[in-house]
N, C-alpha and C positions, 0 to 999 in steps of 0.2 A: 504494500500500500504506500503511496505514495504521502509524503508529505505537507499537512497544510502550512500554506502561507499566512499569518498576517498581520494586515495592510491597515495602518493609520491613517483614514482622510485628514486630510487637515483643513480647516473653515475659514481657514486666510482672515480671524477676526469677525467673523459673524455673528458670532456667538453674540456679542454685545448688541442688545438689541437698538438704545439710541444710537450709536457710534454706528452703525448698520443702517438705522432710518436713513439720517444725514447724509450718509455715503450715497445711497441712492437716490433723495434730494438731489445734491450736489452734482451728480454725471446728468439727470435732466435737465438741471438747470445750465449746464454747459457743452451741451447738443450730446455727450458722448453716449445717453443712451436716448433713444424717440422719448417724445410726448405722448402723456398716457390717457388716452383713449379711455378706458375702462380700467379702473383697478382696483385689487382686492387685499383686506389686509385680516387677519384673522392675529389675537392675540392672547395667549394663555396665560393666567398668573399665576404666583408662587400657588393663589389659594384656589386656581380650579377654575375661576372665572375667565368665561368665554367672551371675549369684544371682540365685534369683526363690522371691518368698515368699508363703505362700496366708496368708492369717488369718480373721477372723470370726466369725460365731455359726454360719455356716452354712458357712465355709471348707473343705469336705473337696472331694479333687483336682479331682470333675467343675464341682462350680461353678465353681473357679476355672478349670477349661479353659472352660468355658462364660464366665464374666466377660472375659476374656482374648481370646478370639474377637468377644465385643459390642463391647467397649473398642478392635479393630482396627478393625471395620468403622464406628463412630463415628469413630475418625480419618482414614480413608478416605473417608468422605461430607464429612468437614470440609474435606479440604484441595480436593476434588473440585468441594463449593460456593466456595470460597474463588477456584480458577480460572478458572469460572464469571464471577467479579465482575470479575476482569481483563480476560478477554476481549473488546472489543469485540463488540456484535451486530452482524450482516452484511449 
């Protein structure tokens, strides 16, 4: 049997959630990433408590159910190719 590997991601500082806001702020408001159309912010607290906030030009409820639904299944394909890389082939 072979081997597992593993593999530390690293968050390159995400983790901090203002320090995180800001950043992303900051690349819109300096063209580096587009203008946002529709966006979705979902936030946990230490205590369990659920805030989740739609905004945009086009922010009304279903886009953001529809953003919200895309932005899962990109994270799902992400971690799915990411295991993928781990795996040895057979």
């Amino acid at each position: 049997m072979s081997q597992l590997k593993v593999v530390t991601f690293e968050r390159e500082g995400w983790r901090d959630a203002v320090r995180t806001l800001r950043k992303v702020a900051e690349q819109i408001e300096s063209g580096e990433l587009p203008l946002c159309d529709v966006g979705v912010l979902a936030l946990i607290g230490d205590n369990g408590q659920l805030d989740v906030y739609g905004f945009g030009k086009r922010g009304d409820d279903l886009q953001c159910i529809g953003a919200m639904r895309l932005a899962e299944q990109r994270l799902i394909d992400t971690m799915l190719s990411a295991e993928d890389e781990l795996i040895p082939a057979q």
